[in-house]
ROSE-431877 format. One line per 3 residues: number of its first residue (from 1); their letters; for each residue x, y, z of N, C-alpha, C. Coordinates in Angstrom, 3 decimals. Example, Ala and Ser with C-alpha at 12.3 -4.5 7.8 and 13.67 -1.06 7.14 Angstrom:
# ROSE-431877
1) as) 13.190/-5.690/7.800/12.300/-4.500/7.800/13.200/-3.300/7.800; 12.850/-2.250/7.080/13.670/-1.060/7.140/12.900/0.030/7.870
# end
This chain:
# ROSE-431877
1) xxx) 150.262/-52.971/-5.154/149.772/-51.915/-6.047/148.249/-51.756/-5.916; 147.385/-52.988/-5.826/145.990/-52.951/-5.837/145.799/-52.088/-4.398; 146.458/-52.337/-3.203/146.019/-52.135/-1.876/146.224/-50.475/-2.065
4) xxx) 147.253/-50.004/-2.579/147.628/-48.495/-3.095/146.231/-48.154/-3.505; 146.175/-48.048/-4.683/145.191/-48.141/-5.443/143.635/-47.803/-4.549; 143.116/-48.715/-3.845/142.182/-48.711/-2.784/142.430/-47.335/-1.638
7) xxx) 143.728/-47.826/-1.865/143.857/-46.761/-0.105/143.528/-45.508/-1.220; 144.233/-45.161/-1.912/144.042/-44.007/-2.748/142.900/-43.552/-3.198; 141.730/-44.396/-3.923/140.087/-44.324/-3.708/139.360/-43.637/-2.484
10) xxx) 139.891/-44.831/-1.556/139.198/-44.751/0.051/139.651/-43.178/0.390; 141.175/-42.707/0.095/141.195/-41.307/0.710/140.942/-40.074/-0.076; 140.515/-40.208/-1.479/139.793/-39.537/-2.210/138.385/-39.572/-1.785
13) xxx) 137.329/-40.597/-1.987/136.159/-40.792/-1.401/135.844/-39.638/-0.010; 136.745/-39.823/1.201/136.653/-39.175/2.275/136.608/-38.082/2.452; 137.865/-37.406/1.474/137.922/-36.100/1.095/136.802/-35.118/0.335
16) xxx) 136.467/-35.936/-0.987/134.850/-35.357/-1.286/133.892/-35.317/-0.453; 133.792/-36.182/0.472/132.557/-36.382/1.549/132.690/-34.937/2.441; 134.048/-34.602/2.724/134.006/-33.364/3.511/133.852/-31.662/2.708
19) xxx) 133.894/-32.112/1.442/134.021/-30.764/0.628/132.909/-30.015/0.989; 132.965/-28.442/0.851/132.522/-27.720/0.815/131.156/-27.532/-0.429; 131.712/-27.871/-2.069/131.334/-27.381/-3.151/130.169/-29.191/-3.004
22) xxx) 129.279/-29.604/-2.781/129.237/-31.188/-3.010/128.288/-31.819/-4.328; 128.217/-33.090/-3.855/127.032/-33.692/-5.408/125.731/-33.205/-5.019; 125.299/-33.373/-3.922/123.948/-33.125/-3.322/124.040/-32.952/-1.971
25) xxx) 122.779/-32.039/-1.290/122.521/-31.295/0.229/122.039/-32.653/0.486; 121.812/-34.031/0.475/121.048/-35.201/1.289/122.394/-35.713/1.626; 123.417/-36.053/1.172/124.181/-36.605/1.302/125.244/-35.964/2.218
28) xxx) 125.244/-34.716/2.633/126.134/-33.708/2.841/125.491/-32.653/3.774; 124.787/-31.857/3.821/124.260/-31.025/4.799/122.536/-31.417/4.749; 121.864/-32.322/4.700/120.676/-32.271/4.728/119.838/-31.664/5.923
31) xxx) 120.693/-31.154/6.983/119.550/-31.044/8.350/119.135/-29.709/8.224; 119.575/-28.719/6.847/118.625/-27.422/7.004/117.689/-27.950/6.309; 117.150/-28.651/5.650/115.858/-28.582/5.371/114.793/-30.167/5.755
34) xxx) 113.384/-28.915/5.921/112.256/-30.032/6.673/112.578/-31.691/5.799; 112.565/-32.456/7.237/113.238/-33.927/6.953/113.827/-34.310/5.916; 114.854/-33.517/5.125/116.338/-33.538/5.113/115.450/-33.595/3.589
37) xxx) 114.541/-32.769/2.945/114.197/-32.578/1.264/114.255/-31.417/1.319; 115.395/-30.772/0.206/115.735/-30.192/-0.506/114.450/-29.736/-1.405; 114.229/-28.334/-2.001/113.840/-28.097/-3.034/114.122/-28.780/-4.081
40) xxx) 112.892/-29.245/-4.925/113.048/-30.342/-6.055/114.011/-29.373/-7.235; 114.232/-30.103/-8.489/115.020/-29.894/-9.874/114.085/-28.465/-10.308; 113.323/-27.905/-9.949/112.680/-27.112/-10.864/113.625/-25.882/-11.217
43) xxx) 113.824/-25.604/-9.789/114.694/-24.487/-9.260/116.054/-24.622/-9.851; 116.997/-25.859/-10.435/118.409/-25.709/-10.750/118.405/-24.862/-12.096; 119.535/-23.944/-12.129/119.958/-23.651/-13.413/120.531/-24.371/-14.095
46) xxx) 121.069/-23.501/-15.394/122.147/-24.789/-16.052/123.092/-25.250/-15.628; 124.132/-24.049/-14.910/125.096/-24.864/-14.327/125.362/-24.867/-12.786; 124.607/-25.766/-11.771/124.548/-25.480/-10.525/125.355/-25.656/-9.588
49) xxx) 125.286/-25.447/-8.513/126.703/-25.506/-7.265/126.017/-25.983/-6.275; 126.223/-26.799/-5.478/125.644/-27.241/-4.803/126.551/-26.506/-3.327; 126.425/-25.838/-2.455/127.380/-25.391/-1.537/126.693/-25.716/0.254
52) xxx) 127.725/-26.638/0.732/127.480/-26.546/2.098/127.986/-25.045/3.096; 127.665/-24.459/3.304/128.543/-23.356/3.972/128.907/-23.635/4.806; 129.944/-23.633/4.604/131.318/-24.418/6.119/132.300/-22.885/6.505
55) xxx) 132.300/-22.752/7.919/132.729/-22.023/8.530/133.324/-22.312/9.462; 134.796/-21.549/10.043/135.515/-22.831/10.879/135.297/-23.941/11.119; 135.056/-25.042/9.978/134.690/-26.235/9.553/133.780/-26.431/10.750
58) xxx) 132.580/-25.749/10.257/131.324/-26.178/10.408/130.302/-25.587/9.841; 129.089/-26.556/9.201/128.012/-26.330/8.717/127.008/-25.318/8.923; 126.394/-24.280/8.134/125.534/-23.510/8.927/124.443/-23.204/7.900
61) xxx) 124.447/-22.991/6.709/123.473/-23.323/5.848/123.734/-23.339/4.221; 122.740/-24.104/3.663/122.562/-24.211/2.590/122.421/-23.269/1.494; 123.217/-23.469/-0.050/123.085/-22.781/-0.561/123.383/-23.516/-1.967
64) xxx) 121.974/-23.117/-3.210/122.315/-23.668/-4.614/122.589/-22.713/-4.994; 123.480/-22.357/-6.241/124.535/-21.290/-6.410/124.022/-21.388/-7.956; 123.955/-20.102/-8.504/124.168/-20.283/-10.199/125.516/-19.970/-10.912
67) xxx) 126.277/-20.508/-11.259/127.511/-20.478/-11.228/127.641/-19.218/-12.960; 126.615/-19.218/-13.550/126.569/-18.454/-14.755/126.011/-17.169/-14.534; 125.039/-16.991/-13.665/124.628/-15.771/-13.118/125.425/-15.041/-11.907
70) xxx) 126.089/-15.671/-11.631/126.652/-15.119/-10.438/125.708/-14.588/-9.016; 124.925/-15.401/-8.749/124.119/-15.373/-7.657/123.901/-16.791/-7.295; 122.764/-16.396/-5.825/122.587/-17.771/-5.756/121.165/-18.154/-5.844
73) xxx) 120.371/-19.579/-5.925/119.157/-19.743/-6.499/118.474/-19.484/-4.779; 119.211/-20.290/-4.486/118.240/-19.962/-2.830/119.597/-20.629/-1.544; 119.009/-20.221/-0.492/119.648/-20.227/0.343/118.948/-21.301/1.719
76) xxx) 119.020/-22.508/2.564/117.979/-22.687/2.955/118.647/-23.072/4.589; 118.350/-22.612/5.397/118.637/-22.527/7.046/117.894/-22.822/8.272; 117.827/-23.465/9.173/117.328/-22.772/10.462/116.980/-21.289/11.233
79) xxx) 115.953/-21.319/11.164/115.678/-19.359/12.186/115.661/-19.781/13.400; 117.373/-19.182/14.029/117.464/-18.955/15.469/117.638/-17.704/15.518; 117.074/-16.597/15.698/117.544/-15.626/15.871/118.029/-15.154/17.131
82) xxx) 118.790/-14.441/17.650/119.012/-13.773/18.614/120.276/-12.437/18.276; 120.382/-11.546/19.744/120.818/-9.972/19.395/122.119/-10.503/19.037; 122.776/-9.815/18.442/124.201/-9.544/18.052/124.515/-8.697/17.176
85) xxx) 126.182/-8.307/17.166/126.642/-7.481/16.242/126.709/-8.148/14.418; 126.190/-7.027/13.876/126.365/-7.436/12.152/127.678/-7.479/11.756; 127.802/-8.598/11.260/129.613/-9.105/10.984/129.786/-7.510/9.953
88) xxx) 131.360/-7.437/9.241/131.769/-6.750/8.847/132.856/-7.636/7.498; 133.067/-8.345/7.466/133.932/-9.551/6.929/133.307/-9.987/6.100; 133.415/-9.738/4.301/132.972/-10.240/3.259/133.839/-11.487/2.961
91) xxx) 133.329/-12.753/2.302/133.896/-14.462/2.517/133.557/-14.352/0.837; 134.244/-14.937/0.381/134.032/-15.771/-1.122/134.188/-17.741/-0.726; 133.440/-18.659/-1.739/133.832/-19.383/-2.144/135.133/-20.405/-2.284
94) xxx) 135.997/-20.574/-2.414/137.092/-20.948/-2.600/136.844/-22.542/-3.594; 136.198/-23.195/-3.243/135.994/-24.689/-3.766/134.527/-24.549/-5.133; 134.262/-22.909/-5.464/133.936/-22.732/-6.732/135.027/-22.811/-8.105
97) xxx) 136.313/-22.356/-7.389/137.514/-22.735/-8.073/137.588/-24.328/-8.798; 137.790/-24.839/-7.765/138.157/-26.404/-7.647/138.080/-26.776/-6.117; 137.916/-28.131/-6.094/137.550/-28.907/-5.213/139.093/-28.861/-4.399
100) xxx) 140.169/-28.831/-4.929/141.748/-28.254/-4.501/141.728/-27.399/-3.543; 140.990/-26.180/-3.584/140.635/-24.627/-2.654/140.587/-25.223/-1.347; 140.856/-24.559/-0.315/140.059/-24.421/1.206/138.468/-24.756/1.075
103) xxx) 137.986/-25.706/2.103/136.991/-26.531/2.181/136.224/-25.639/2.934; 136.659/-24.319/3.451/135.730/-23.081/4.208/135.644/-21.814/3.240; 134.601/-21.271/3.666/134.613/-19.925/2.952/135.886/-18.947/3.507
106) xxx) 135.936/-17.879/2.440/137.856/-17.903/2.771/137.774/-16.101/2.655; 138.238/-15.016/3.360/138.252/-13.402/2.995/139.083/-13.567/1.297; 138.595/-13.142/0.334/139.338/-12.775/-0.942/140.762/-12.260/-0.739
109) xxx) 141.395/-11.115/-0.050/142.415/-11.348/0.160/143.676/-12.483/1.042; 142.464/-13.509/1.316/143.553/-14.900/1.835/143.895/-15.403/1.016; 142.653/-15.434/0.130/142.747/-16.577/-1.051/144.249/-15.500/-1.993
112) xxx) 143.996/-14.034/-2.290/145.163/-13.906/-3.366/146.546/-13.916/-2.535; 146.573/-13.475/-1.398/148.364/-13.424/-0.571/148.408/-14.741/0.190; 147.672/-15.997/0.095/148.427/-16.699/0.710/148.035/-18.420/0.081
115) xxx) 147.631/-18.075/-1.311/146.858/-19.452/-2.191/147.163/-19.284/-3.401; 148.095/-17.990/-3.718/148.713/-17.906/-4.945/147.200/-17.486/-6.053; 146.095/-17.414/-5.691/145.030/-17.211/-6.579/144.932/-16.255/-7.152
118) xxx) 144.858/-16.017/-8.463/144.575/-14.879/-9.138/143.628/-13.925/-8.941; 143.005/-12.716/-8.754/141.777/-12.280/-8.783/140.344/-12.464/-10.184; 141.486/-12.581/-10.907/140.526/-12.960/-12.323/140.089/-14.690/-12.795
121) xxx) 140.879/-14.975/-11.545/140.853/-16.542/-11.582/139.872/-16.845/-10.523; 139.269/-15.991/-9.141/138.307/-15.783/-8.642/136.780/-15.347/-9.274; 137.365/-14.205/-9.715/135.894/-13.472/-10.559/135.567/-14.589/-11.680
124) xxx) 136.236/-15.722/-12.090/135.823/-16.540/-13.235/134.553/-17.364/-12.384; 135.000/-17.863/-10.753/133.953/-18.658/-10.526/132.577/-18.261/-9.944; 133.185/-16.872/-9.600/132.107/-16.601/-8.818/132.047/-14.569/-8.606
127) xxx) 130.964/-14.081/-7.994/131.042/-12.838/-7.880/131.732/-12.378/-6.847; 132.926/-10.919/-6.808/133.780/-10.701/-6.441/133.371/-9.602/-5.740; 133.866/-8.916/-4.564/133.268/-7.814/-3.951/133.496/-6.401/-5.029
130) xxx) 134.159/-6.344/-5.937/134.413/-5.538/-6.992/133.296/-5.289/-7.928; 132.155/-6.172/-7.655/131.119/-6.332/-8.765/129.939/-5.591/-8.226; 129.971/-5.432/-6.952/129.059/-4.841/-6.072/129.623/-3.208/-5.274
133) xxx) 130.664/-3.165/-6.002/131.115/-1.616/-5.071/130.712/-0.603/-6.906; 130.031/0.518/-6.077/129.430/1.875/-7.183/128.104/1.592/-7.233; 127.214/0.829/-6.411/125.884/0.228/-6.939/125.268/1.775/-6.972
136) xxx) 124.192/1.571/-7.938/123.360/2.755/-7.455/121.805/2.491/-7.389; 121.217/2.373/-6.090/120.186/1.757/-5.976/119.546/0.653/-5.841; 120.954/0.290/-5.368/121.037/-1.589/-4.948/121.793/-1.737/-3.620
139) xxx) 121.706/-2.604/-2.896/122.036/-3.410/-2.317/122.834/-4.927/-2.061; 123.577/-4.831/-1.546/124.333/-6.199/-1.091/123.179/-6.816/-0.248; 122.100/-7.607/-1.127/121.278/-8.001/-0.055/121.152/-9.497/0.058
142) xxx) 121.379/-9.973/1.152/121.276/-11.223/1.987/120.254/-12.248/1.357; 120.335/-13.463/0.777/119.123/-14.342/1.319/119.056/-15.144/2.461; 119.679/-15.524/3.284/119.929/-15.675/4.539/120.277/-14.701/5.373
145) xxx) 119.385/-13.946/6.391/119.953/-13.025/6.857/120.831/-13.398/7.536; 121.911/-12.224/8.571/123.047/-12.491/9.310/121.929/-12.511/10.699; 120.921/-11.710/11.046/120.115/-11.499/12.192/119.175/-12.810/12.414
148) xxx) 118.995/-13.976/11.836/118.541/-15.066/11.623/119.207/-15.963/12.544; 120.650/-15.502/13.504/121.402/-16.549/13.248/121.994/-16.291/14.976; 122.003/-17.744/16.246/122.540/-16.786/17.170/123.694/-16.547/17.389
151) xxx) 124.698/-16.693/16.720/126.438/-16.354/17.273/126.795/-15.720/16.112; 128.112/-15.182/16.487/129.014/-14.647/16.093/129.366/-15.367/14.568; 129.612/-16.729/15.118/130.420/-17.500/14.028/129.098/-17.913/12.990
154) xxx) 128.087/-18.105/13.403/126.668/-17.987/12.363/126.614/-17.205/11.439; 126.929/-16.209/12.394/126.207/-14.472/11.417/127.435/-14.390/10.396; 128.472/-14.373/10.774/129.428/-14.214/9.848/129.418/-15.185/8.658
157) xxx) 128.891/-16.535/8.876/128.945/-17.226/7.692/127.928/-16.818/6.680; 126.853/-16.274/6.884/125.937/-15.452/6.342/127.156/-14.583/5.037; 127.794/-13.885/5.532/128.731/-12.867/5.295/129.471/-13.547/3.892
160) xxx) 128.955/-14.666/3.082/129.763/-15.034/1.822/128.865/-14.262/0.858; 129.662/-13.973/-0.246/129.045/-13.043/-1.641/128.582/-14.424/-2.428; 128.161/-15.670/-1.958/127.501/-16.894/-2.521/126.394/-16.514/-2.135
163) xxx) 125.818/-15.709/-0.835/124.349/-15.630/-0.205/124.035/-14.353/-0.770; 124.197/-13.569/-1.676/124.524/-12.535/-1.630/123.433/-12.049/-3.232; 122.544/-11.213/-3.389/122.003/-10.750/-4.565/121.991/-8.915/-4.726
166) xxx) 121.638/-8.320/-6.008/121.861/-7.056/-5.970/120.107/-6.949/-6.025; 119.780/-6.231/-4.556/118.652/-5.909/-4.332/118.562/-4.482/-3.958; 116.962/-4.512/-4.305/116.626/-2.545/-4.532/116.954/-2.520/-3.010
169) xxx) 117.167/-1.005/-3.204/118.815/-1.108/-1.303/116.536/-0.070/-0.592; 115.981/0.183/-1.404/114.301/0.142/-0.792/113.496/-1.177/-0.125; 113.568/-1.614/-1.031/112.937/-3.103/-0.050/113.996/-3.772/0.210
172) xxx) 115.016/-3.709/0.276/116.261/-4.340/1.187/116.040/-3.673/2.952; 115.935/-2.166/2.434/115.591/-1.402/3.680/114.176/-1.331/4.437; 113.194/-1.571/3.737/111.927/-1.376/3.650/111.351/-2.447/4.012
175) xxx) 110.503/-3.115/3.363/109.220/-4.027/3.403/110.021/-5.182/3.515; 111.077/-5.935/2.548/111.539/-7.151/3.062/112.333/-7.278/4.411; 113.154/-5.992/5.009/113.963/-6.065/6.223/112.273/-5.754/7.383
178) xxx) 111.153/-6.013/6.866/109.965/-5.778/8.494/109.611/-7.114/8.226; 109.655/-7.562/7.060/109.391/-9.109/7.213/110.300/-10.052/7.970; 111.472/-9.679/7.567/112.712/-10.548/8.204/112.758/-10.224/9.134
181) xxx) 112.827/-8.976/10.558/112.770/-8.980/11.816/111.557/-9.003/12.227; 110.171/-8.468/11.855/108.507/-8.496/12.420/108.233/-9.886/11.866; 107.675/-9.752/10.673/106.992/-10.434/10.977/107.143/-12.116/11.047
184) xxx) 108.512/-12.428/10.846/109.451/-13.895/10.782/108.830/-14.122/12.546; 109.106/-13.085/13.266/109.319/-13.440/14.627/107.558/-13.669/15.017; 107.010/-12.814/14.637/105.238/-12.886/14.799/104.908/-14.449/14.310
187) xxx) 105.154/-14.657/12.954/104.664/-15.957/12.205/104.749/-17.143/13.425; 106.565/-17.125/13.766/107.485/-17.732/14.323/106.740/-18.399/16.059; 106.156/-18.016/16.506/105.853/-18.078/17.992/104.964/-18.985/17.665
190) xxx) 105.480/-20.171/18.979/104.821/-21.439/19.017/105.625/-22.903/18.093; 106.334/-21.929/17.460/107.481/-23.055/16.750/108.308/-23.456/17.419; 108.605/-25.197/17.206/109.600/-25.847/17.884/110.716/-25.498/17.244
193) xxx) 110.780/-25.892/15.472/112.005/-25.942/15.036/111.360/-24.828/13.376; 111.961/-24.085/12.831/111.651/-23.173/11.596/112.676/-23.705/10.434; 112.308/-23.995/9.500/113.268/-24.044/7.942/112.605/-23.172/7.124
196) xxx) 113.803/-22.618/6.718/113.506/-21.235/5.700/114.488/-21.574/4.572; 113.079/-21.235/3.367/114.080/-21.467/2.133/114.225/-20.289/1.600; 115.105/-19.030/1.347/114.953/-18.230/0.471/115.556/-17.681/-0.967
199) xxx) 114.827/-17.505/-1.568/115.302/-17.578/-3.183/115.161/-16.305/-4.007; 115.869/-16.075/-4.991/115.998/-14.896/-6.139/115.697/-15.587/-7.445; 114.756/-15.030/-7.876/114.133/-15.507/-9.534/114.969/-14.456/-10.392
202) xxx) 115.958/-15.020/-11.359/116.740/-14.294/-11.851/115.903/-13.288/-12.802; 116.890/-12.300/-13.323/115.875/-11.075/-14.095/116.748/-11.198/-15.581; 116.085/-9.677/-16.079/116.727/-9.233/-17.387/118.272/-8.741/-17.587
205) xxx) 118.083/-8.293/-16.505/119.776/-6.832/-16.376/120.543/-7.481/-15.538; 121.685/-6.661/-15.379/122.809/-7.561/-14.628/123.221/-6.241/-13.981; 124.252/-6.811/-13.330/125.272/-5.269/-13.257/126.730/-5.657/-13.471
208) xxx) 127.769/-4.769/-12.501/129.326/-5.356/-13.036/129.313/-5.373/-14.562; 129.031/-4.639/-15.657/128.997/-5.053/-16.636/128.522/-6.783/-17.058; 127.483/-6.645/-16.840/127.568/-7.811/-17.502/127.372/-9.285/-16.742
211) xxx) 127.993/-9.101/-15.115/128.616/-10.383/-14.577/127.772/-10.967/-13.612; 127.258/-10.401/-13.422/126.018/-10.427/-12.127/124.744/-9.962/-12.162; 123.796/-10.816/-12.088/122.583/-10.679/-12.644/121.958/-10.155/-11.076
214) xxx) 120.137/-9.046/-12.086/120.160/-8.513/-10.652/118.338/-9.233/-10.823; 118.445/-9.760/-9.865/117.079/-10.841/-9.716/115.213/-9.697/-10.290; 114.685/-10.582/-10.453/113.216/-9.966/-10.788/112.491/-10.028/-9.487
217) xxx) 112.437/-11.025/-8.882/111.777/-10.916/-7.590/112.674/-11.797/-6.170; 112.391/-11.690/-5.126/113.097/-12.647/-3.798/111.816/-12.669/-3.301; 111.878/-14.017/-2.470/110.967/-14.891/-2.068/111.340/-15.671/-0.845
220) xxx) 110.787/-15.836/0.198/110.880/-16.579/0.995/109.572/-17.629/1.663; 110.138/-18.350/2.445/109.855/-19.702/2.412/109.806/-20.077/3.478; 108.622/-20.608/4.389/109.265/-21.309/5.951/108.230/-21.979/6.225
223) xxx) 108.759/-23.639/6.746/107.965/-24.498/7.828/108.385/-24.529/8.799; 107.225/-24.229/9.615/107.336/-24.567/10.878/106.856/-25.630/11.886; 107.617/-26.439/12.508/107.412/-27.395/12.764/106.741/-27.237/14.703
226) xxx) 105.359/-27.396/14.932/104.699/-26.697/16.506/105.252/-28.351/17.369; 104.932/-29.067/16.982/105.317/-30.501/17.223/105.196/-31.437/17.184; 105.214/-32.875/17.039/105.016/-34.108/16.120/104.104/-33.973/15.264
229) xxx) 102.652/-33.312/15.468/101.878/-33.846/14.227/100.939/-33.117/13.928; 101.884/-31.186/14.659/101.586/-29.961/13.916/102.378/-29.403/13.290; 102.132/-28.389/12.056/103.018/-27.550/11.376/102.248/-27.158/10.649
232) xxx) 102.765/-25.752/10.571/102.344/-24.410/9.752/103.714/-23.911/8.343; 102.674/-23.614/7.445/104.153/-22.667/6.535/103.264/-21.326/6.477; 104.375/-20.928/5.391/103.848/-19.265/4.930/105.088/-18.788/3.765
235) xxx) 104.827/-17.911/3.460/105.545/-17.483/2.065/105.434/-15.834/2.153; 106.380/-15.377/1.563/106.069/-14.455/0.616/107.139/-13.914/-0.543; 106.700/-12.923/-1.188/107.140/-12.736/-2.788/107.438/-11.203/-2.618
238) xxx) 108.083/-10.539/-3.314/108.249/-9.277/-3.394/109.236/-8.628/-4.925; 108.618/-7.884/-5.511/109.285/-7.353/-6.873/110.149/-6.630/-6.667; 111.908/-6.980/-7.378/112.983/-6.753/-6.878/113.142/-4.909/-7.173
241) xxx) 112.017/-4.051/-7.882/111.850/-2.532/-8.258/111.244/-1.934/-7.243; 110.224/-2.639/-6.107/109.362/-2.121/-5.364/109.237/-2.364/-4.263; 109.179/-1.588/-3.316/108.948/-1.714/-1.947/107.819/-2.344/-1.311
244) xxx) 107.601/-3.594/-1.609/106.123/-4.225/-1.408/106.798/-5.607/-0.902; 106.068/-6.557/-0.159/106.194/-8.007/0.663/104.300/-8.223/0.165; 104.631/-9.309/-0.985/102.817/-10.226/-0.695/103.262/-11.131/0.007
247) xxx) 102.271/-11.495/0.964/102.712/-12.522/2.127/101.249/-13.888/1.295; 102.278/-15.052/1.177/101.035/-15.895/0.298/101.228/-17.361/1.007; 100.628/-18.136/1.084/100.444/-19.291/1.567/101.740/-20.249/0.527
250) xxx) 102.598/-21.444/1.315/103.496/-22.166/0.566/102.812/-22.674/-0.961; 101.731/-23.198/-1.012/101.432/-23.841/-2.268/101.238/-22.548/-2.879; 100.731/-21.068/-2.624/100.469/-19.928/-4.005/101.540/-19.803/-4.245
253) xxx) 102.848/-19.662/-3.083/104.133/-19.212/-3.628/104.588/-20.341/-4.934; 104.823/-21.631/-4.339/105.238/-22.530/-5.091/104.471/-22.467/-6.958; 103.284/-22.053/-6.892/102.545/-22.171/-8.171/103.247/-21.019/-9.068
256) xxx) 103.246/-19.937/-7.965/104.050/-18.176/-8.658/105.895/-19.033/-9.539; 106.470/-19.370/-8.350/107.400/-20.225/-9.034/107.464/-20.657/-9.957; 106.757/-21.788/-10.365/106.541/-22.531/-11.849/106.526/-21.742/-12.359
259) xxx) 105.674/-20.722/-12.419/105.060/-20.209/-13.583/106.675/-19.195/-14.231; 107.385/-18.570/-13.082/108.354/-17.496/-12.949/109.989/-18.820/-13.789; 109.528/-19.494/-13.013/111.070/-20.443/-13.525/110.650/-20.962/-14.320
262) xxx) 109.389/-21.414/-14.930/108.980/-22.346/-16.130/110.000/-23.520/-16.563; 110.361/-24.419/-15.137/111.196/-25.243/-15.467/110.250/-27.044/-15.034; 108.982/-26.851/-15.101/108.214/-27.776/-14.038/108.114/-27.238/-12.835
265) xxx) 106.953/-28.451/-12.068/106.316/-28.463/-10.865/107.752/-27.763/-9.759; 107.247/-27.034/-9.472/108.221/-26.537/-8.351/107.886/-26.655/-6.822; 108.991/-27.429/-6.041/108.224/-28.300/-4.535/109.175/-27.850/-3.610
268) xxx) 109.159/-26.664/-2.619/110.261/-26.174/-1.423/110.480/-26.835/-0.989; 109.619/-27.998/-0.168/109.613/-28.705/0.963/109.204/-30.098/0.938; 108.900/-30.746/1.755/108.831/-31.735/1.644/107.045/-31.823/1.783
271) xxx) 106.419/-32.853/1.327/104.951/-32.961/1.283/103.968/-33.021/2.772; 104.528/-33.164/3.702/104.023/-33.372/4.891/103.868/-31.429/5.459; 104.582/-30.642/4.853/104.393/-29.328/5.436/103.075/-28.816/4.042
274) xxx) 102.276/-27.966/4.908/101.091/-27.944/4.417/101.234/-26.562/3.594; 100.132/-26.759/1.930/100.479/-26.079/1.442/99.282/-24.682/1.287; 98.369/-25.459/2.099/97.478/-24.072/2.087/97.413/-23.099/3.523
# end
């Protein structure tokens, strides 16, 4: 009975280790971010998700989830970019449900015709592509882009409504999409390896009635690593009403933070990437 018992631990234990939904990104996907630190506690909401994004069971980036807002806090990856086609294939969650779900992000209609899942038993954990169709003046916009990423099977993991915020469809189109293809790639030259953290500071209004909050500002985040015992960052901020990118050094962004999350010292990266 004891040896039961054990084996039964031991193959529970194993099984969490591979989940999708986990306790923490160090233990579980740490290699998107600079030497495997995570953005500190400032950034969690009340009730957080910790999500590896697993795609044909494999890892591709990070994501803290607000499980009450229905967005996510930030998203944090490698920039490989190269050409390809923009997926078409919207992914939900599945292990926002329960840890029970598919351990990959899953199309919403797999999860209801072939997992017995309810749709209202979906929309409980998370935001549903239903919450985002009629926008007016918004956007399905990315914090990880899909163009960030070089394959097929990359870009598409991009493609979950976990990475996903309702942004002005103007600076979705505008000033944040010249940052994400110009000037990422300008900053970018001379980098060995890039970690990008990017984040949505939640707002006042929502949409979906109610279910989905539509952020005050998005922000991004990147060290770059030139090699052993160079590295550069950079930042910038942009107001989720206006077509504007301030491009600010990691420590101004990080200070704008505090002040915006008023949850304490707020730290992207790890201390060795420089903040002025």
């Amino acid at each position: 009975m004891l040896l039961l018992l054990l084996l039964q631990v031991s193959a529970s234990c194993l099984w969490l280790g591979r989940s999708e939904v986990v306790t923490s990104f160090e233990s579980s996907c740490p290699q998107f971010f600079f030497r495997e630190t995570p953005p500190n506690e400032a950034l969690e909401p009340e009730r957080p998700a910790w999500i590896c994004q697993r795609y044909k069971n494999q890892y591709y980036f990070a994501t803290l989830y607000d499980r009450n807002r229905r967005i996510p806090v930030y998203s944090a990856y490698l920039y490989q970019p190269a050409p390809g086609k923009r997926p078409k294939t919207w992914l939900v969650e599945p292990q926002l449900m329960g840890l029970t779900y598919p351990k990959t992000m899953e199309r919403e209609w797999t999860l209801l015709n072939y997992f017995n899942v309810s749709l209202e038993k979906l929309s409980k954990s998370q935001a549903i592509l239903q919450d985002y169709k009629n926008l007016t003046g918004l956007n399905r916009g990315h914090l990880n882009p899909s163009s960030h990423h070089p394959d097929p099977s990359s870009r598409t993991a991009t493609f979950t409504l976990t990475n996903i915020v309702p942004q002005d469809e103007k600076l979705n189109g505008g000033a944040w999409n010249n940052y994400e293809q110009q000037m990422m790639m300008r900053r970018t030259q001379g980098c060995n390896t890039t970690y990008v953290v990017v984040g949505a500071v939640p707002g006042n209004n929502y949409i979906a009635k109610g279910r989905v909050n539509k952020p005050s500002y998005l922000w991004s985040s990147a060290c770059c690593e030139i090699d052993t015992n160079h590295r550069k960052a950079w930042a910038v901020i942009a107001e989720n009403d206006k077509n504007r990118v301030q491009l600010l050094t990691l420590g101004d962004l990080e200070d704008m933070l505090t002040q915006l999350y008023g949850r304490g010292r707020v730290s992207l990266f790890d201390s060795a990437c420089p903040r002025a």
